[in-house]
N, C-alpha and C positions, 0 to 999 in steps of 0.2 A: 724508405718508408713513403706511402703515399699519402695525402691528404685529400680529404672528401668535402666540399663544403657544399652543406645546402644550401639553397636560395629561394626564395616565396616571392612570387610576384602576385601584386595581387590586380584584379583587371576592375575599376569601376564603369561601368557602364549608368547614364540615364535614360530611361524614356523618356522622350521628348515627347513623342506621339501620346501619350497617355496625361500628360499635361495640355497638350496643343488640344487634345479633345474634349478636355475637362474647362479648358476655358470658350472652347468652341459651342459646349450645351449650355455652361454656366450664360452667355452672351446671347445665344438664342432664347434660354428663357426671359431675359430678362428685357427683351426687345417683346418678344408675347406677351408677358404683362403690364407694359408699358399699352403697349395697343389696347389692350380689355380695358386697362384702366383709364385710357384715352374714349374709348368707343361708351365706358359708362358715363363720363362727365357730361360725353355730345348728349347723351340721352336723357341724362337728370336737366342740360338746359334746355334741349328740345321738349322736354315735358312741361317746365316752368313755362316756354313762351307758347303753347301750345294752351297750357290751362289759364292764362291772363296774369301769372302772377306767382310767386311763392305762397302766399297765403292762400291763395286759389287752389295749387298743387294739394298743396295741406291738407286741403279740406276735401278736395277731391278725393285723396289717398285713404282719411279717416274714412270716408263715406263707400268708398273700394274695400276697405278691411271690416269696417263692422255691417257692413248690407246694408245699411238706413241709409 
């Protein structure tokens, strides 16, 4: 009599690549937003010493938004 025995292997595989590039956009956006939100602060304080002052700005911006 013979015996038959099955056996299952099973193969796990990761992608690496598909994490390594997910943290590769995740990091690039997150360095692009850093810069936008770096580039807007230089320009909210380059606008303050530009118009004399925060209250200067203010009023400047009021007088920018309603035409008077």
């Amino acid at each position: 009599m013979t015996n038959t025995v099955l056996t299952r292997t099973r193969v796990n595989e990761q992608a690496t690549t598909e994490i390594n590039a997910s943290k590769g956009a995740l990091t690039a956006l997150g360095v692009a937003s850093a810069l936008v939100g770096l580039w807007a602060v230089a320009c909210f304080v380059g606008g303050i010493v530009a118009s004399g002052g925060p209250i200067a700005l203010a009023r400047a911006w009021i007088s920018a938004v309603t035409g008077v």
